[in-house]
DOMAR-266538 format. One record per residue (C-alpha): residue number from 1; residue in one letter; x, y, z. Coordinates in Angstrom, 3 decimals, m for minus. Each point is the difference from the previous one (the first is absolute). Layout:
<node k="NUM" r="A" c1="X" c2="Y" c3="Z"/>
...
END
This chain:
<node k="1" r="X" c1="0.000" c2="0.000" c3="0.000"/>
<node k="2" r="X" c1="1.715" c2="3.353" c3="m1.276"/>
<node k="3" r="X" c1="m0.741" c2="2.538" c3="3.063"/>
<node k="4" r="X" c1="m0.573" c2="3.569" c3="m0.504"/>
<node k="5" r="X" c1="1.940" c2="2.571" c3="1.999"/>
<node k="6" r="X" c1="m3.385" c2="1.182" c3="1.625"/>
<node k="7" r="X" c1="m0.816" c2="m3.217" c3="0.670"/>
<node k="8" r="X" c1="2.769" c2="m0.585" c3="1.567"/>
<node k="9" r="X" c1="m0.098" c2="3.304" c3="2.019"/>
<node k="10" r="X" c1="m3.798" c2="m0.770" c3="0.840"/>
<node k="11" r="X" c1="1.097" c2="m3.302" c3="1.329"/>
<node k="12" r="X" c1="3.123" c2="1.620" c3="2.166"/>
<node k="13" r="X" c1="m2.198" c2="2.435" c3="1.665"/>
<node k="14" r="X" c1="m2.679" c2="m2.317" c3="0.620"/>
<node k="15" r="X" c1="2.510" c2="m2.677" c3="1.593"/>
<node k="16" r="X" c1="2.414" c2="2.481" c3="1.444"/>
<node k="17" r="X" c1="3.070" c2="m1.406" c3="m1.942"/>
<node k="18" r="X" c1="2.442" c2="2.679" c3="m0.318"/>
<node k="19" r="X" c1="4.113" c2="0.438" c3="m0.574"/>
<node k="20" r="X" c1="1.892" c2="1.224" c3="3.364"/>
<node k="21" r="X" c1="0.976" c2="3.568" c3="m1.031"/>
<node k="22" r="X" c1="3.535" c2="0.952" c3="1.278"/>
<node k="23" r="X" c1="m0.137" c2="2.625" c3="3.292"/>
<node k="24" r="X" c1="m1.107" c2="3.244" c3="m0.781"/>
<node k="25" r="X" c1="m2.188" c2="m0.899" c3="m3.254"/>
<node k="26" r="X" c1="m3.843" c2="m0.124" c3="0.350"/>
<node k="27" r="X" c1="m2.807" c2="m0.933" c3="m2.392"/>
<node k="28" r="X" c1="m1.253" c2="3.346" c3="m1.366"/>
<node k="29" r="X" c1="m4.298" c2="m1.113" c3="0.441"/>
<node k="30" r="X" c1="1.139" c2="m1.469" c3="3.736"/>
<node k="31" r="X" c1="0.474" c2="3.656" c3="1.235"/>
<node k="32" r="X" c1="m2.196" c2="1.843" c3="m2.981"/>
<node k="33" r="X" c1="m3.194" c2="m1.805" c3="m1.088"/>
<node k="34" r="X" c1="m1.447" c2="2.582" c3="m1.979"/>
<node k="35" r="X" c1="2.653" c2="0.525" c3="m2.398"/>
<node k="36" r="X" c1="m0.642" c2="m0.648" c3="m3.591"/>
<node k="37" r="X" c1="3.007" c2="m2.096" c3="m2.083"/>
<node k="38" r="X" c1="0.641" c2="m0.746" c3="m3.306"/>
<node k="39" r="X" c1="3.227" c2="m2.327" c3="0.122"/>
<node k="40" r="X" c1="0.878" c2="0.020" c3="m4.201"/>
<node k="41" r="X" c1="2.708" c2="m1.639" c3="0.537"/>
<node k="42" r="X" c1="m1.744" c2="m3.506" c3="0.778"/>
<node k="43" r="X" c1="m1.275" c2="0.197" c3="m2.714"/>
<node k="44" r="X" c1="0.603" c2="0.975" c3="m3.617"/>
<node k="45" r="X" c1="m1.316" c2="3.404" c3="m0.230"/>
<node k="46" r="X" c1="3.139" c2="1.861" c3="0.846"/>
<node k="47" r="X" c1="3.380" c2="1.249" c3="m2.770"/>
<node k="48" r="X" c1="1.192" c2="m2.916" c3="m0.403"/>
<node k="49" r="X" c1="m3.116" c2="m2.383" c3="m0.980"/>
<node k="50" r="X" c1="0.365" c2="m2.817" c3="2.309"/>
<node k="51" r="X" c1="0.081" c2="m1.266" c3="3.581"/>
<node k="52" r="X" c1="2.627" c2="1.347" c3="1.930"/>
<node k="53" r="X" c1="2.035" c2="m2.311" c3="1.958"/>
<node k="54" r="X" c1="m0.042" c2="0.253" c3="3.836"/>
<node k="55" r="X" c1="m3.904" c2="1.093" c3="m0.179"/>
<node k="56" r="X" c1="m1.661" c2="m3.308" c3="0.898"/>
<node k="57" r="X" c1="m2.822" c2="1.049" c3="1.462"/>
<node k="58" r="X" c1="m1.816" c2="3.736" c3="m0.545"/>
<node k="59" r="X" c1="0.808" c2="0.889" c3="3.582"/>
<node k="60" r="X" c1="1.796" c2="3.640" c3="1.412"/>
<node k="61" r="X" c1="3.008" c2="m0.355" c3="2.104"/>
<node k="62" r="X" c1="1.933" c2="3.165" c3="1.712"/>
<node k="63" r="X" c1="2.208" c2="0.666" c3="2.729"/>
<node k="64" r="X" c1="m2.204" c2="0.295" c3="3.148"/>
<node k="65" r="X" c1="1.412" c2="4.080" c3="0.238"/>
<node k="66" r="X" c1="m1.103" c2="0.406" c3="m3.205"/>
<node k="67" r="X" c1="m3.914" c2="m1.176" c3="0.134"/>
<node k="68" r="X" c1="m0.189" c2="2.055" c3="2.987"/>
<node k="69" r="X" c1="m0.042" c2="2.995" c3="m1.851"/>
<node k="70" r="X" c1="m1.688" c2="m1.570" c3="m2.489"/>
<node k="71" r="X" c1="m3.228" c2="0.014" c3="2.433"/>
<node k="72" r="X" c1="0.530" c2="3.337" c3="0.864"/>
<node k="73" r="X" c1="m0.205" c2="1.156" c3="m3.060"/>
<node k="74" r="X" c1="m2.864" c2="m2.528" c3="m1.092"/>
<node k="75" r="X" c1="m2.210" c2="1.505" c3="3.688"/>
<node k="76" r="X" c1="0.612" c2="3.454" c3="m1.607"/>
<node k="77" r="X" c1="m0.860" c2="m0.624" c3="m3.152"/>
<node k="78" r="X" c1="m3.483" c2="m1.777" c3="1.064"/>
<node k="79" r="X" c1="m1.015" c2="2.372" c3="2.091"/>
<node k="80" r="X" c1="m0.203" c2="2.416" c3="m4.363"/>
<node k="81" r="X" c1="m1.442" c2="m3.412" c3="m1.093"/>
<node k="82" r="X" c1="3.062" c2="m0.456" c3="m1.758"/>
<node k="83" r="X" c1="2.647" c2="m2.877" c3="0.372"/>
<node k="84" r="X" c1="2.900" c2="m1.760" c3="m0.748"/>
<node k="85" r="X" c1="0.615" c2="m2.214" c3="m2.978"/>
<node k="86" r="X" c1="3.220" c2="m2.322" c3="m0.389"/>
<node k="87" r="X" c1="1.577" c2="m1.358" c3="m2.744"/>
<node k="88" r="X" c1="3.337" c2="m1.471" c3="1.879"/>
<node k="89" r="X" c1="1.720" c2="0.363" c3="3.159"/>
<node k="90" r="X" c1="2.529" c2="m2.832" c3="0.681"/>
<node k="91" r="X" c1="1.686" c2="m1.302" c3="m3.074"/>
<node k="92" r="X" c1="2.045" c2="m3.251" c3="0.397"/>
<node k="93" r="X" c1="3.675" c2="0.089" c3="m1.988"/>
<node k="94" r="X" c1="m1.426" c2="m2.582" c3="m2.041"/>
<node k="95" r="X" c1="m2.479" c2="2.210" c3="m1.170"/>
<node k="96" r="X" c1="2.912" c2="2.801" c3="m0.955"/>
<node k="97" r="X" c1="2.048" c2="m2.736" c3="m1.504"/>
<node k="98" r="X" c1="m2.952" c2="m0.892" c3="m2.186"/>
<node k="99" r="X" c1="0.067" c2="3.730" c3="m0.960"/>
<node k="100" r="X" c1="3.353" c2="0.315" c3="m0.665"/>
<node k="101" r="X" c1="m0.149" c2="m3.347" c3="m2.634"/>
<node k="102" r="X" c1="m3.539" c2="1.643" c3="m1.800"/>
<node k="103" r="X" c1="2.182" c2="3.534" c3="m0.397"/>
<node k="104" r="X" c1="2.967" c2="m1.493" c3="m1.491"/>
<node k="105" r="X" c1="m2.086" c2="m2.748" c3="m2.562"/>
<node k="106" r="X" c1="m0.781" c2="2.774" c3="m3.277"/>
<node k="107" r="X" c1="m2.399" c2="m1.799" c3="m1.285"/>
<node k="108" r="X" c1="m2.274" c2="m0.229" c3="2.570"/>
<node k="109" r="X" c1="m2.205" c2="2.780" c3="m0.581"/>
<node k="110" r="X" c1="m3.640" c2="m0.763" c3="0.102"/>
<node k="111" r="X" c1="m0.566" c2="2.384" c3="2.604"/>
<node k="112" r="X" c1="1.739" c2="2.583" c3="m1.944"/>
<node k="113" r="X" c1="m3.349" c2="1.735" c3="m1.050"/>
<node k="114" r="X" c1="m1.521" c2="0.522" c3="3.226"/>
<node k="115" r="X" c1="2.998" c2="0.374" c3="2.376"/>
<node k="116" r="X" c1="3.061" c2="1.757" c3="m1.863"/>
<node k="117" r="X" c1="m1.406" c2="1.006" c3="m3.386"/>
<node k="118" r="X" c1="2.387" c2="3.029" c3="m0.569"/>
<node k="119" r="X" c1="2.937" c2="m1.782" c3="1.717"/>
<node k="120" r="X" c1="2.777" c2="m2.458" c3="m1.472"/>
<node k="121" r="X" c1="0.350" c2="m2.992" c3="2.326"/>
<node k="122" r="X" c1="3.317" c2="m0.218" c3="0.236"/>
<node k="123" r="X" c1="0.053" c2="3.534" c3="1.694"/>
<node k="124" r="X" c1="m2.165" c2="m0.893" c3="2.912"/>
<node k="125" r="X" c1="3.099" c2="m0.559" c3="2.077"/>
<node k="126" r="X" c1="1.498" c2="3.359" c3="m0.065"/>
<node k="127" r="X" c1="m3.304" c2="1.291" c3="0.129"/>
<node k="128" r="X" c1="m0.228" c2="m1.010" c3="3.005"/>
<node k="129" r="X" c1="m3.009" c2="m2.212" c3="m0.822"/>
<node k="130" r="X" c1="1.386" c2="m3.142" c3="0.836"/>
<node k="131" r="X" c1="2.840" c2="m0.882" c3="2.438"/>
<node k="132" r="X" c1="2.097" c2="m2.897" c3="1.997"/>
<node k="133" r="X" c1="m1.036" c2="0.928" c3="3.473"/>
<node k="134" r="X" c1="m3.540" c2="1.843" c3="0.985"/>
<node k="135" r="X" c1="m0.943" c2="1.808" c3="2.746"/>
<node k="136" r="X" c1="m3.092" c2="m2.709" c3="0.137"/>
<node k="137" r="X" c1="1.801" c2="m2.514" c3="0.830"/>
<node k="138" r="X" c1="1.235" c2="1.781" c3="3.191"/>
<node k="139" r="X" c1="m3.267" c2="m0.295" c3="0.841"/>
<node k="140" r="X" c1="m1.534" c2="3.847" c3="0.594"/>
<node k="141" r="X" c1="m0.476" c2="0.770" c3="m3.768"/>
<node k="142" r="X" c1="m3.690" c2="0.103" c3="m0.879"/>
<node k="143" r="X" c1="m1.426" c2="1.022" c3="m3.478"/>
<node k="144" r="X" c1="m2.999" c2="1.320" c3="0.798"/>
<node k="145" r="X" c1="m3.438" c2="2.336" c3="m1.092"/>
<node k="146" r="X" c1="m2.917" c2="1.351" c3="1.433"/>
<node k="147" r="X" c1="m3.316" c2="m0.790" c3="m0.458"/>
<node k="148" r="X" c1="m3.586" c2="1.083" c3="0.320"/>
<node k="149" r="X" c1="m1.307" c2="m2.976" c3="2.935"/>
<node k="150" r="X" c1="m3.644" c2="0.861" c3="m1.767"/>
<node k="151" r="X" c1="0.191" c2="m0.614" c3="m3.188"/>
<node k="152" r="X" c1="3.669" c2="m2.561" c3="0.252"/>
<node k="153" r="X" c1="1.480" c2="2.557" c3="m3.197"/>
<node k="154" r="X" c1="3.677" c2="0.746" c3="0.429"/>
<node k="155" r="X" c1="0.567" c2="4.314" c3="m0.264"/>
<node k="156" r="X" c1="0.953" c2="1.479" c3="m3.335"/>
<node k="157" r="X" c1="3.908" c2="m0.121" c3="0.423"/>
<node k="158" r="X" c1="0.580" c2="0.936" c3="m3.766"/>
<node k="159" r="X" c1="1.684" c2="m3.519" c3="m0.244"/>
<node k="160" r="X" c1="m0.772" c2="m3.637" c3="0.471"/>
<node k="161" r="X" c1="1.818" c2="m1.980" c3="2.452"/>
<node k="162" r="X" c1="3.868" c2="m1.349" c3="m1.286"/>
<node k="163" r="X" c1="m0.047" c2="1.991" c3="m3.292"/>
<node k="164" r="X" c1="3.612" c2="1.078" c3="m0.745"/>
<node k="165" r="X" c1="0.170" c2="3.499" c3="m1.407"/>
<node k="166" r="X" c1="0.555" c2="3.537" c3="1.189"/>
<node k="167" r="X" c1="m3.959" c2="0.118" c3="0.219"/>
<node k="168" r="X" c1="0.686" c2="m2.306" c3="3.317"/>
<node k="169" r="X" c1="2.185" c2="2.345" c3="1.674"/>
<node k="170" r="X" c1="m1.174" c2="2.093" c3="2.735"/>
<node k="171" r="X" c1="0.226" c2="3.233" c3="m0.952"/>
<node k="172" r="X" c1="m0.966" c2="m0.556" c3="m3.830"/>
<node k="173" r="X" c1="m1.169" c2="3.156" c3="m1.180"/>
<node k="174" r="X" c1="m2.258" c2="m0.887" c3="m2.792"/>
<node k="175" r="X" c1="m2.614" c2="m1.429" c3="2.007"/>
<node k="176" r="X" c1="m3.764" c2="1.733" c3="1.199"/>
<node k="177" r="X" c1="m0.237" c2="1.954" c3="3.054"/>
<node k="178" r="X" c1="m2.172" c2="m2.937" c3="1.043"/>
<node k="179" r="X" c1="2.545" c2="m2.310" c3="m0.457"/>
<node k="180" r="X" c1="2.982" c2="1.937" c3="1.579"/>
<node k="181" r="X" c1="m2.063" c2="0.876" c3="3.404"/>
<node k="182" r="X" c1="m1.004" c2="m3.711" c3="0.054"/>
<node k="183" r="X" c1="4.173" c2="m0.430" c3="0.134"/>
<node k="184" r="X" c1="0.794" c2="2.343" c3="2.223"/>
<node k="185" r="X" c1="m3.103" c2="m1.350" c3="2.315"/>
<node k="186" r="X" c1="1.391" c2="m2.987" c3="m0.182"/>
<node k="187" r="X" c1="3.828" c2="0.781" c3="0.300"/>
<node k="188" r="X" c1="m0.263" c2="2.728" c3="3.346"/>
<node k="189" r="X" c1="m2.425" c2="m2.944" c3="1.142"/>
<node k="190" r="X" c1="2.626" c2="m2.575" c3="m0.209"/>
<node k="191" r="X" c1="2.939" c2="2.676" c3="1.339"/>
<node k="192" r="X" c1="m2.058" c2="1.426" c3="2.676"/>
<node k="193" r="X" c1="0.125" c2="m3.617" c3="1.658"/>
<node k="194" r="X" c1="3.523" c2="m1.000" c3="m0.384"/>
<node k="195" r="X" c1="0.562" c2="m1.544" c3="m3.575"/>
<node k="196" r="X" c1="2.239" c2="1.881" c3="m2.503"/>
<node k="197" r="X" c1="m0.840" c2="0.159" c3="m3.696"/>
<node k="198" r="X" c1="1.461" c2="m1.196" c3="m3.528"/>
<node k="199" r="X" c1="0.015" c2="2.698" c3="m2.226"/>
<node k="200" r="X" c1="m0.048" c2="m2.452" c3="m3.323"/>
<node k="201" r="X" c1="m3.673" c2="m1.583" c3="1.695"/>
<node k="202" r="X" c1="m2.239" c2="1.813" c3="0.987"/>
<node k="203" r="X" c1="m1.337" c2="m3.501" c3="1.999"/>
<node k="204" r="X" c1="3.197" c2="m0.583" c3="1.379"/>
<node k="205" r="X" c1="0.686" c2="0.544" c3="4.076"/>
<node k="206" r="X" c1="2.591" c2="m1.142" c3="2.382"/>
<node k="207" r="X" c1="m0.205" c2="0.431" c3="4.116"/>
<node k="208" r="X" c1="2.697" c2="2.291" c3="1.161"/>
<node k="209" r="X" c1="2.045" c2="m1.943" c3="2.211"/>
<node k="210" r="X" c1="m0.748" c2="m3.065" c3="m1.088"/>
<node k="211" r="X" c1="0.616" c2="m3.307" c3="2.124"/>
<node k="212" r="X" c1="1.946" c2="m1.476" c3="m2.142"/>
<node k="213" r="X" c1="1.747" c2="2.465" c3="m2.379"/>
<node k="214" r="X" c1="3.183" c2="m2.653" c3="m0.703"/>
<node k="215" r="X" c1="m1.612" c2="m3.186" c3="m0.406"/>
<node k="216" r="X" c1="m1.888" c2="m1.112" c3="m3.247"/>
<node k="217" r="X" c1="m2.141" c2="m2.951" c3="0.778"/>
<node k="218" r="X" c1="m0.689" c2="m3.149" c3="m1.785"/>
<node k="219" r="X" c1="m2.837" c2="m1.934" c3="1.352"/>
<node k="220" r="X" c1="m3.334" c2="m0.356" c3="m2.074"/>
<node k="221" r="X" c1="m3.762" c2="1.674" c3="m0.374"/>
<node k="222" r="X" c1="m2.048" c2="m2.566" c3="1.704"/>
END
């Protein structure tokens, strides 16, 4: 029997089975219910087209300091009927590896069209696109939106999620005033409790003083 990976998160939550996360990493919905997720990279709607490896199960992992904030920012945002939306957090090397193989393999480029249209893969490197080490695999990287709770529809951010162009970056200029206040909402949000911004994402945060700011971890999404 071929098992789906919501199956096989249905039957994990409903039986308690669960990996032993190393000290000082928490499951993200343990300590924030009501955030909203939309883990791509289990599946195959993400740059590179496929599965990542490392994400076994559509599950959020962070360091315990960083989903902390997280619900601070989450209680604030509630309280506008507004609230967070997640599209990673903890990002095994695997996964990175797994990037770094798609970026240098030329004629992969299926996602071209919808992720790097205007871009030549073989520049995503210096770029600064793709990279050996990440920040998310420290553990207190998030990529992240808001959301109106109501109606579940991420804000107008004048980009979707993990396109690579200068459209992404945060202080893109040829963007609506919508779209830019919906950044900066979401960026002095973000800095106001504790994370620091990447200027090439606009969905891109790290904690200040992160846990673990010399350690990239290797253990998998389940």
């Amino acid at each position: 029997m071929k098992w789906t990976l919501s199956v096989l998160l249905l039957f994990n939550i409903l039986f308690g089975f669960s990996q032993k996360l190393p000290k000082g990493f928490s499951y993200v919905n343990d300590i924030i219910p009501s955030i909203q997720q939309e883990l791509r990279y289990c599946y195959t709607n993400n740059f590179m087209g496929v599965s990542v490896k490392g994400y076994e199960e559509p599950v959020l992992i962070t360091s315990t300091k960083t989903v902390k904030a997280l619900k601070k920012i989450q209680e604030k945002l509630l309280k506008k009927g507004l609230g967070l939306k997640i599209f990673d957090a903890y990002r095994p090397q695997s996964a990175v590896n797994h990037f770094v193989k798609w970026a240098k393999t030329p004629n992969d480029t299926i996602t071209k069209k919808q992720y790097y249209p205007k871009l030549n893969k073989k520049n995503l490197f210096k770029l600064g696109y793709i990279a050996s080490r990440s920040g998310h695999s420290r553990g207190s990287s998030v990529d992240l939106t808001i959301i109106n709770k109501k109606t579940g529809k991420e804000l107008d951010m004048g980009s979707p999620y993990d396109f690579f162009g200068k459209i992404s970056h945060t202080s893109y200029p040829k963007i609506t005033k919508k779209q830019k206040a919906n950044r900066l909402f979401l960026k002095k949000i973000m800095i106001l409790n504790g994370f620091k911004y990447y200027s090439n994402e606009w969905w891109h945060f790290t904690l200040r003083n992160e846990p673990f700011p010399k350690t990239y971890f290797n253990f998998p999404i389940k």
